[in-house]
Structure formats: C-alpha cells, structure tokens
MDAnalysis code that builds the backbone (N, CA, C; Angstrom):
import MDAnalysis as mda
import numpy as np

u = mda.Universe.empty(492, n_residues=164, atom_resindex=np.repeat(np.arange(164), 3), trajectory=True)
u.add_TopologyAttr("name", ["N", "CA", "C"] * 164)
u.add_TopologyAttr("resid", np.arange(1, 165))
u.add_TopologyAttr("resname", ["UNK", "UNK", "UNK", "UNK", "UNK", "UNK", "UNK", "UNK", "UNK", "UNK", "UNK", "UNK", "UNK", "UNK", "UNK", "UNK", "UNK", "UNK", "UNK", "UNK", "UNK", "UNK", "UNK", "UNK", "UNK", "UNK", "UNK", "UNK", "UNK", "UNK", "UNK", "UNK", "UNK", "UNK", "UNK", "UNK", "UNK", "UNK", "UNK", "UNK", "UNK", "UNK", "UNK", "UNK", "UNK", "UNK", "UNK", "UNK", "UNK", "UNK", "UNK", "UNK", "UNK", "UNK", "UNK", "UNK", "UNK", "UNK", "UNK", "UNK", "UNK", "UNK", "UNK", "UNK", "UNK", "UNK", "UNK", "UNK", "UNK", "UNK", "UNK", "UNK", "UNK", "UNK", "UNK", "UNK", "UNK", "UNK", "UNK", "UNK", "UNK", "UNK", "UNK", "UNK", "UNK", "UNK", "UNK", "UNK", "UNK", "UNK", "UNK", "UNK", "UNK", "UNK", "UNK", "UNK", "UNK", "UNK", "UNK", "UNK", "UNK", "UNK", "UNK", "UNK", "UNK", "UNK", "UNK", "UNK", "UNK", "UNK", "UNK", "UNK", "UNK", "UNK", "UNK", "UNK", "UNK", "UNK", "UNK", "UNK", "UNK", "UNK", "UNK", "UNK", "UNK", "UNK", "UNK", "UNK", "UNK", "UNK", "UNK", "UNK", "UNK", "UNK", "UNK", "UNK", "UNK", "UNK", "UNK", "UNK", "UNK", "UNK", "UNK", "UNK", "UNK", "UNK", "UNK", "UNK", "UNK", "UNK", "UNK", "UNK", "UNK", "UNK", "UNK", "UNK", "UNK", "UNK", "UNK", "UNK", "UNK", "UNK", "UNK", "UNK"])
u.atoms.positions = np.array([
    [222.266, -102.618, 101.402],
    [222.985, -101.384, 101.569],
    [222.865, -100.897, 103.014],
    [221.687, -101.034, 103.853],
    [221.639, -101.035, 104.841],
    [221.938, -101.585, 105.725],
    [222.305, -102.989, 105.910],
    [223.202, -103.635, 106.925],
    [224.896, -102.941, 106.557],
    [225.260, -102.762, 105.646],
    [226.640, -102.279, 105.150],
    [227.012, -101.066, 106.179],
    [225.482, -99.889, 106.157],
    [225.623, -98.942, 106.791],
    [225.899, -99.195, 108.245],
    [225.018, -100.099, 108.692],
    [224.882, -100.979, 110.278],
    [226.077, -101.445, 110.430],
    [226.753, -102.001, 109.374],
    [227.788, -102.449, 109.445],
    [228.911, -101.715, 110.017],
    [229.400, -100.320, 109.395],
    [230.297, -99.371, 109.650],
    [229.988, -98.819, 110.764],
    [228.712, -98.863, 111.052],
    [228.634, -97.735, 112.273],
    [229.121, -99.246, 113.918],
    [228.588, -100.143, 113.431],
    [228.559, -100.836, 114.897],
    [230.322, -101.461, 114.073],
    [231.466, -101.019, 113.655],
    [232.544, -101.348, 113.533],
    [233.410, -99.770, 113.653],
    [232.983, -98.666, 114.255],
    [233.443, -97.919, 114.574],
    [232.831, -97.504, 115.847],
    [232.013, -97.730, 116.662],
    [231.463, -98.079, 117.570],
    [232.703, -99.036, 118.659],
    [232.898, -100.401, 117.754],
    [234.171, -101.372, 118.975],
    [235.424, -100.335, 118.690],
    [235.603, -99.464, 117.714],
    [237.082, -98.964, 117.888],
    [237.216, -98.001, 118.777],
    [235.443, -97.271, 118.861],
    [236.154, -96.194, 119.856],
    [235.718, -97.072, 121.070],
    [235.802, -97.602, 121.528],
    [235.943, -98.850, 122.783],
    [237.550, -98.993, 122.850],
    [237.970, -99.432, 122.121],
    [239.112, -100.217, 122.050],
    [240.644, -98.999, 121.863],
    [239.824, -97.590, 120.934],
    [240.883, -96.420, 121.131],
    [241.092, -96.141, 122.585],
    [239.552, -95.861, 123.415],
    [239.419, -94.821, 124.306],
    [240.509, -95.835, 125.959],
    [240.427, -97.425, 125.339],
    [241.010, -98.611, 126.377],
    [242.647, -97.980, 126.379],
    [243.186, -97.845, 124.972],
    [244.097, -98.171, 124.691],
    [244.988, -96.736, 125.524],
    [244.171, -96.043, 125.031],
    [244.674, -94.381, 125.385],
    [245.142, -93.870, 127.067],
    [243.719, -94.395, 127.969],
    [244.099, -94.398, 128.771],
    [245.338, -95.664, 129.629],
    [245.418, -96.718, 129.173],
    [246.402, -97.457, 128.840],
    [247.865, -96.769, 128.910],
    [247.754, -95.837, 127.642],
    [248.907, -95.480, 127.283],
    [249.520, -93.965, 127.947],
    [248.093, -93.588, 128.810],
    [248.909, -92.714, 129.612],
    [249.060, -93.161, 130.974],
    [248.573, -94.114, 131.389],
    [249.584, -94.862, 132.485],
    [250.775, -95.231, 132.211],
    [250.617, -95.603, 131.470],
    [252.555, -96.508, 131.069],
    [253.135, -94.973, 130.931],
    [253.015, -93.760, 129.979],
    [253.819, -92.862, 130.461],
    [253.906, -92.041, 131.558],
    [253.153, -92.341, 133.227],
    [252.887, -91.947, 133.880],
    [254.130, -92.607, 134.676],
    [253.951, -94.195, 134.087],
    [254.077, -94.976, 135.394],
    [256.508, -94.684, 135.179],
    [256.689, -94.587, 133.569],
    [258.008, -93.987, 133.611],
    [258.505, -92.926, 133.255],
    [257.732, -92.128, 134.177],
    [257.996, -90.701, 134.480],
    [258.709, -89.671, 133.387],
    [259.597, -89.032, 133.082],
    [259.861, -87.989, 132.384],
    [260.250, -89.013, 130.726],
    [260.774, -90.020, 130.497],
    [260.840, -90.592, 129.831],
    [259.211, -91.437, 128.977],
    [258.335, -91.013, 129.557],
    [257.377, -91.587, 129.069],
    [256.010, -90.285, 128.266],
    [257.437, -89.169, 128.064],
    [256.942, -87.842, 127.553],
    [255.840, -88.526, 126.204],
    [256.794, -88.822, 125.371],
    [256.353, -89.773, 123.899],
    [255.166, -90.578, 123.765],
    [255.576, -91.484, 125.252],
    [254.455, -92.238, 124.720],
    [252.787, -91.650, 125.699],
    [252.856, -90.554, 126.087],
    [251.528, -89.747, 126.275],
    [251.577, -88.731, 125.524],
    [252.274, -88.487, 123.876],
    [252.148, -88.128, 123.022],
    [251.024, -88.922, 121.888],
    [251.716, -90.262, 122.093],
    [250.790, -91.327, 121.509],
    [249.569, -91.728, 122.168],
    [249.532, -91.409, 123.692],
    [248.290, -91.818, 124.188],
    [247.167, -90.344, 123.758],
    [248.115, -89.070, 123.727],
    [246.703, -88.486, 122.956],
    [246.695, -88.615, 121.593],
    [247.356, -88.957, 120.603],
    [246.882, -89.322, 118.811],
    [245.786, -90.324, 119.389],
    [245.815, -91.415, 120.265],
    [244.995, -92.633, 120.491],
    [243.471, -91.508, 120.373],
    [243.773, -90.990, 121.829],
    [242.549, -90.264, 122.566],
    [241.662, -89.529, 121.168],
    [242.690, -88.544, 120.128],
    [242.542, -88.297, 119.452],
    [241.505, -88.826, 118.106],
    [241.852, -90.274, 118.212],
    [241.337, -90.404, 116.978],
    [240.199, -91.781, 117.418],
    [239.779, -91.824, 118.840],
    [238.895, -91.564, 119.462],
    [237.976, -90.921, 119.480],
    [237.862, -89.752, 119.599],
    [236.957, -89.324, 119.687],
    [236.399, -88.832, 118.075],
    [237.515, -88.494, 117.111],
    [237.033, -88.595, 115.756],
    [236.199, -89.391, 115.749],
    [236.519, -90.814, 115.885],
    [235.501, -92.128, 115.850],
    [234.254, -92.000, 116.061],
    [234.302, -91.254, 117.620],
    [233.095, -91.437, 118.141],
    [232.305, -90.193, 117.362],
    [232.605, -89.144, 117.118],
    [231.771, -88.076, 116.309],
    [231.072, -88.934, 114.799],
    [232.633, -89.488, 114.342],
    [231.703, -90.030, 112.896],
    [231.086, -90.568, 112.727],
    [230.721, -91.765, 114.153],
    [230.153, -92.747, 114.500],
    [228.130, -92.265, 114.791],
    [228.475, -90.762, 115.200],
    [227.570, -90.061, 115.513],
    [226.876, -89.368, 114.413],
    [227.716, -89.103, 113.698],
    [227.164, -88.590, 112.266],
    [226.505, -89.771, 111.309],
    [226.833, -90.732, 111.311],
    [226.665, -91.593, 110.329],
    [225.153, -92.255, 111.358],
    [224.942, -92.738, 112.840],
    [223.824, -92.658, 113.154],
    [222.958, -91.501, 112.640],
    [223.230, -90.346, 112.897],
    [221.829, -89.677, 112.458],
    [221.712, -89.274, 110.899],
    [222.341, -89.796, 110.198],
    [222.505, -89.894, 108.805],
    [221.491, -91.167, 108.758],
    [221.991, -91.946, 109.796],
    [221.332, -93.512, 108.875],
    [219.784, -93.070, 109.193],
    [219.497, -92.266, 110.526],
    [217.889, -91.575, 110.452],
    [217.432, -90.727, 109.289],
    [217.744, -90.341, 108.965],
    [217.368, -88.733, 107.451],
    [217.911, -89.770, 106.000],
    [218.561, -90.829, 106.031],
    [218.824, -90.843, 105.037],
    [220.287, -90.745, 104.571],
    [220.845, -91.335, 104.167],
    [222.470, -91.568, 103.966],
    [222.843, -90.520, 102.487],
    [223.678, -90.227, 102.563],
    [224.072, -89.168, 101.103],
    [224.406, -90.111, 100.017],
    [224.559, -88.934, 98.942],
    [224.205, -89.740, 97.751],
    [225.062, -91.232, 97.224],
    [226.109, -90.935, 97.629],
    [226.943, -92.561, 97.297],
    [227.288, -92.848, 98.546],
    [226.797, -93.902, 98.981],
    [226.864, -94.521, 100.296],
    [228.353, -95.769, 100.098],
    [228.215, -96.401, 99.272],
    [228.956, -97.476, 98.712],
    [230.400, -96.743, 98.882],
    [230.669, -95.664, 98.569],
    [231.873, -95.329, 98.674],
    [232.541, -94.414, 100.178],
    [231.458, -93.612, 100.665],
    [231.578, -93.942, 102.022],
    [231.925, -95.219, 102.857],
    [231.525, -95.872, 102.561],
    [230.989, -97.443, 103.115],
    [232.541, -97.740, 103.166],
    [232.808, -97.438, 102.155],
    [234.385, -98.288, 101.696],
    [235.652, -97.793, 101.967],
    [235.071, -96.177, 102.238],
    [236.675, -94.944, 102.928],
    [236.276, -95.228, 104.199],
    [235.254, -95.631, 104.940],
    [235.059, -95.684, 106.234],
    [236.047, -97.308, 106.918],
    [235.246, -98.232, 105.592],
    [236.213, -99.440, 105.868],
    [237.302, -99.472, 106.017],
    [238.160, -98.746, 104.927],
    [239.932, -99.194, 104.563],
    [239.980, -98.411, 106.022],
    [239.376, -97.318, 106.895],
    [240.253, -96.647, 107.769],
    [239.940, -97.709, 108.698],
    [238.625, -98.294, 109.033],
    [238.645, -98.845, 110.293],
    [240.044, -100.033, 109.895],
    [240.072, -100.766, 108.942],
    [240.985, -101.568, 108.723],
    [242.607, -101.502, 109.097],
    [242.645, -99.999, 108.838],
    [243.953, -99.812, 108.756],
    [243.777, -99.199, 110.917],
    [242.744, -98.605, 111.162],
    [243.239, -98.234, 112.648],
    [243.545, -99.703, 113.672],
    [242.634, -100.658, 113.250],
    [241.990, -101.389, 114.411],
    [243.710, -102.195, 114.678],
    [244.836, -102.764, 113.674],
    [246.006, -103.253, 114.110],
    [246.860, -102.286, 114.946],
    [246.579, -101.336, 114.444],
    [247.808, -100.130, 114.981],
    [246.885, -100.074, 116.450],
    [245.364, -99.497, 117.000],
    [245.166, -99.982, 118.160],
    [245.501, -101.350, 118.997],
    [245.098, -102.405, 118.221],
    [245.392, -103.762, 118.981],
    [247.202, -103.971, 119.395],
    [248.127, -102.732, 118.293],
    [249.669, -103.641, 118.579],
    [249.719, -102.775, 119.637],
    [248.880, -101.645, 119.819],
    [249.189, -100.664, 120.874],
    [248.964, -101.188, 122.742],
    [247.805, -101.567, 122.181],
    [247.029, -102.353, 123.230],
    [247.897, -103.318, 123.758],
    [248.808, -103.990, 123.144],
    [249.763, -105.032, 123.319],
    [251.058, -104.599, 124.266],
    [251.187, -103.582, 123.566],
    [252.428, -102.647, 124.472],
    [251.596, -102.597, 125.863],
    [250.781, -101.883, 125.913],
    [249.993, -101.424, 127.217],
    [250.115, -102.875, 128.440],
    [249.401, -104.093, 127.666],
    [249.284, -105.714, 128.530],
    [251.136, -105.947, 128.604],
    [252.247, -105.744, 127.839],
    [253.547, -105.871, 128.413],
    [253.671, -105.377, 129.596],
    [253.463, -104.006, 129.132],
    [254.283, -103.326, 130.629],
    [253.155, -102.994, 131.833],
    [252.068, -103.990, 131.972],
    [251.376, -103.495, 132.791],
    [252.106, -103.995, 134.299],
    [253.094, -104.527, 134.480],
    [253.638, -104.714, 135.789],
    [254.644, -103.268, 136.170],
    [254.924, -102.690, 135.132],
    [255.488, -100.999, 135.436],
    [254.117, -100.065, 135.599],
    [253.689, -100.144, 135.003],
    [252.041, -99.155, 135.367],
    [251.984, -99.484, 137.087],
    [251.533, -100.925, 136.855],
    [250.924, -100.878, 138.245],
    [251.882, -101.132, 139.252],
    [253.010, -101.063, 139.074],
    [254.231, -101.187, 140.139],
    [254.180, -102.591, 140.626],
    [253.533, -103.526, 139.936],
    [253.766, -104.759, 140.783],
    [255.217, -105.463, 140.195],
    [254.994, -106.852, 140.330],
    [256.269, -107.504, 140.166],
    [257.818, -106.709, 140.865],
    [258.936, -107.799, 140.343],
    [259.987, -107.266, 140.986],
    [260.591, -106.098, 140.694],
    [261.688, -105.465, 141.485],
    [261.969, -104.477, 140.837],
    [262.686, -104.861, 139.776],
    [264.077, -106.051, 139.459],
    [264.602, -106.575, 138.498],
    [263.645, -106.239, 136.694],
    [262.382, -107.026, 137.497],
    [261.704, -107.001, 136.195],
    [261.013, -105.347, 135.771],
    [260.809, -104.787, 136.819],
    [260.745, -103.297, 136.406],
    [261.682, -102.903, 135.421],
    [262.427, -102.535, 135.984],
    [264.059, -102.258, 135.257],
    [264.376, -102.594, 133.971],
    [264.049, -104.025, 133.889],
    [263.979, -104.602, 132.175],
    [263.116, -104.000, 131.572],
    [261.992, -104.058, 131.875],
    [260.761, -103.319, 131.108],
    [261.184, -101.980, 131.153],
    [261.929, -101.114, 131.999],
    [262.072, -99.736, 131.280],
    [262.643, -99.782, 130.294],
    [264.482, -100.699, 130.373],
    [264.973, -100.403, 128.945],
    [264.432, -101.042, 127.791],
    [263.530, -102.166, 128.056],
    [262.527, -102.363, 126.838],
    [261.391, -101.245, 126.470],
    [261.065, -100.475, 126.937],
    [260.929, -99.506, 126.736],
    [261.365, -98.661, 125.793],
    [262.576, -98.403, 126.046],
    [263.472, -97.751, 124.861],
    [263.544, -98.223, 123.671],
    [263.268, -99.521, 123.470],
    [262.881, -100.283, 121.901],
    [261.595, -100.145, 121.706],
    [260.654, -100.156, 122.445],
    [259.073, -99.879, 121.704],
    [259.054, -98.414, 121.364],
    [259.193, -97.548, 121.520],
    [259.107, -96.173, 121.400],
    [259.373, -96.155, 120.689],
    [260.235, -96.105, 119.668],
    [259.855, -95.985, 118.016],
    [258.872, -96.583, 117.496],
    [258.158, -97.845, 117.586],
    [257.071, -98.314, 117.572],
    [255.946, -97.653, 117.901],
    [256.000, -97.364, 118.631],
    [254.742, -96.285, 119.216],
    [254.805, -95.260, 118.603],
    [256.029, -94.313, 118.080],
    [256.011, -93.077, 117.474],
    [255.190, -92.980, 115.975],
    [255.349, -94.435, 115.535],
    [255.434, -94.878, 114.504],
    [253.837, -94.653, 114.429],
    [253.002, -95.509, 115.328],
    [252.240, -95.924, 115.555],
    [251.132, -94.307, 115.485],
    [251.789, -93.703, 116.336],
    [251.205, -91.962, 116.590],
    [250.953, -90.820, 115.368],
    [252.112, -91.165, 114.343],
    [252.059, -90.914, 113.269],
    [251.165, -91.391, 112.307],
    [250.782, -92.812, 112.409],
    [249.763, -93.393, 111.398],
    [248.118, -92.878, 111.772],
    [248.339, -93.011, 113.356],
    [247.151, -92.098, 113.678],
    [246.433, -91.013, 113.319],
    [247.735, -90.073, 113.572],
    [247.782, -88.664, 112.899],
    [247.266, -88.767, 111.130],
    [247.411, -89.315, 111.129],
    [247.535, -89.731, 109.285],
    [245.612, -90.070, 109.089],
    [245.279, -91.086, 109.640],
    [243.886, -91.943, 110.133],
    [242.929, -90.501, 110.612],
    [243.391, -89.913, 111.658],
    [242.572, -88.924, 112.223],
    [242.080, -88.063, 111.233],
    [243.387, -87.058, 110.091],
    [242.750, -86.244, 109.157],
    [241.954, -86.871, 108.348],
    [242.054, -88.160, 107.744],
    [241.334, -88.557, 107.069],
    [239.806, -89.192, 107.358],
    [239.766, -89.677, 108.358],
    [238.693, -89.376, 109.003],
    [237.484, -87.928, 109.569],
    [238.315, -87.038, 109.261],
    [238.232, -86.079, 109.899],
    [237.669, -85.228, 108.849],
    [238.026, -85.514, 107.538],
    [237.698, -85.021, 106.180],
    [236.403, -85.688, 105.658],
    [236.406, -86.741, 106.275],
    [235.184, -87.655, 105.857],
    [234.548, -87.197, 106.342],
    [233.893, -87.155, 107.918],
    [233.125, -85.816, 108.720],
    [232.681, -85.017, 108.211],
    [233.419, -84.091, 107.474],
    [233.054, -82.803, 107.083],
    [232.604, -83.170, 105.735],
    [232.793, -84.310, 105.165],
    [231.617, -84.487, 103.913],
    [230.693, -85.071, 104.548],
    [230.451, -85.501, 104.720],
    [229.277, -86.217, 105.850],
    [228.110, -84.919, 105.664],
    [228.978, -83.849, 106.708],
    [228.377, -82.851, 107.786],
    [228.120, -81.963, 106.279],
    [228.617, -81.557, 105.565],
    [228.558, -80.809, 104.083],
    [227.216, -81.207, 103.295],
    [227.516, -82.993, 103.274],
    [226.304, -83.571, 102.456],
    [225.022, -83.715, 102.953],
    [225.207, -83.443, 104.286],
    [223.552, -83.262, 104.879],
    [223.224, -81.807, 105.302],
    [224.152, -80.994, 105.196],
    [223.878, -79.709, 104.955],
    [222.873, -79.198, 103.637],
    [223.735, -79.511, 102.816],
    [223.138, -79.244, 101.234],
    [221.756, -79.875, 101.318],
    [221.677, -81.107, 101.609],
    [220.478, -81.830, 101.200],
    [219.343, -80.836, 102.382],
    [219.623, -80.332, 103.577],
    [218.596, -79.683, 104.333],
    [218.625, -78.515, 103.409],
    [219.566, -77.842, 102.651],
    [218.839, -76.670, 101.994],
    [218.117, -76.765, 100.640],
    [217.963, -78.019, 99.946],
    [217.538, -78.225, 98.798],
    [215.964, -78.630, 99.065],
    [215.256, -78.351, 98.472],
    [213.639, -77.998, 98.774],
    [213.195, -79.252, 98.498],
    [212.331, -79.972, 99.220],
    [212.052, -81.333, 99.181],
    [211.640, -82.068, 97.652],
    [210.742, -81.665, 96.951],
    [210.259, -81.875, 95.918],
    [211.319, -82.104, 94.885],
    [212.389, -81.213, 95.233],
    [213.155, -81.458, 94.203],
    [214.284, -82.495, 94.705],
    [214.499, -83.188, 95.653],
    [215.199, -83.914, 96.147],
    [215.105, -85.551, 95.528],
])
C-alpha cells in the first residue's frame, strides 16, 4: 500500500515537471504570434493551472504519507491515478504542439516556413481549446480531491488520539 502511495506521489511529481515545461512552452508560442495567440495563452494558463494543483496535491499527499494516509487510501490511490492518466496525454499532445512550432517561438527558420506554421496554427487551436477545457475539467477534480485530503487530516487532528 505504500509503494502505491510512493507511487502517486513520484507520478504527480513528473507531471508537474512536464505541466510547468509545457505552459511556459505555450506562452511563447502565443507570444511568439502575437494578438492571435490570445487562446493559446489561455491554454498556457489551464496548463500553469493545473500545475500547480499538481504540485499542492503532490504536497499534501507527501505530508500525509508522514502522519499517515486517510482512511481509504486504495481509492484515493485510484482518483489520483485515472487523473494522472487522463492529464499526462493531453500534456504530452500539448507539448507536441509547443516542439512544432518551435521555429515561430524562436524566430528561426525561413520566413516561408514561419508563415505556414501560422496558418497551421489556425488548425491546432481548436485542439488546444479542446485540450484547455479537459484541463479545466482535471483541475476541479483534482482540486476537490485536495480538499478531501486537507478535510481528512483535519478531522483526524481533531479526534483525540486514543480514540483514533
């Protein structure tokens, strides 16, 4: 039960690595095409966003795994899983967008190929919106988990040891 716990925490641990990559990532690319890249530094903060969720729950569940984990761990274990499961593709396809257009970020290559990559552009952006939305979706629910977390080690500090 305890590697399981080790488990979740050092697998939300690489996501907020891999959110916090992606995010700033994704506000270059809407940096790098200017008023049109409103959206996708909409999506680079859901990223940032559910980032730093990560990193809080990531934080809770360390000093949980010190005091003692709440009463059903197994099912924590398993709402913590399906989310990392379901964030880590929607980061990696994000991440993917970011390695395309990194010759518009960084202004290299030709301008020809600039140019293409903007109006390709205009086809990932629903992708990404898409993408911002599932976040949004990932974040509350994560975010709810937290606050049982933060609830269930509340209670247990006010319940008198003996009877614990």
């Amino acid at each position: 039960m305890m590697a399981e716990f080790l488990g979740a925490v050092s697998g939300i641990a690489g996501l907020v690595d891999v959110s916090a990559k992606v995010a700033i990532g994704l506000f270059n690319l809407g940096q790098a095409i200017g008023s049109a890249g409103q959206e996708i530094r909409a999506v680079a903060h859901s990223t940032k966003l559910i980032s730093g969720v990560l990193g809080h729950l990531n934080s809770v569940m360390a000093g949980e795994g010190r005091a003692g984990w709440p009463s059903s761990p197994m099912r924590g274990n398993i709402l913590i899983g399906d989310a990392i499961n379901l964030c880590r593709p929607i980061l990696d396809d994000c991440e993917s967008v970011v390695e395309i257009f990194q010759p518009l970020i960084c202004k290299t290559g030709r301008r020809g190929e600039r140019a293409v990559l903007r109006l390709r552009m205009l086809f990932e952006r629903s992708r990404l919106l898409k993408h911002r939305d599932n976040l949004h979706k990932l974040t509350e629910i994560l975010t709810l988990h937290i606050a049982t977390l933060n609830y269930a080690h509340a209670n247990r500090m006010n319940v008198p040891e003996e009877t614990r």
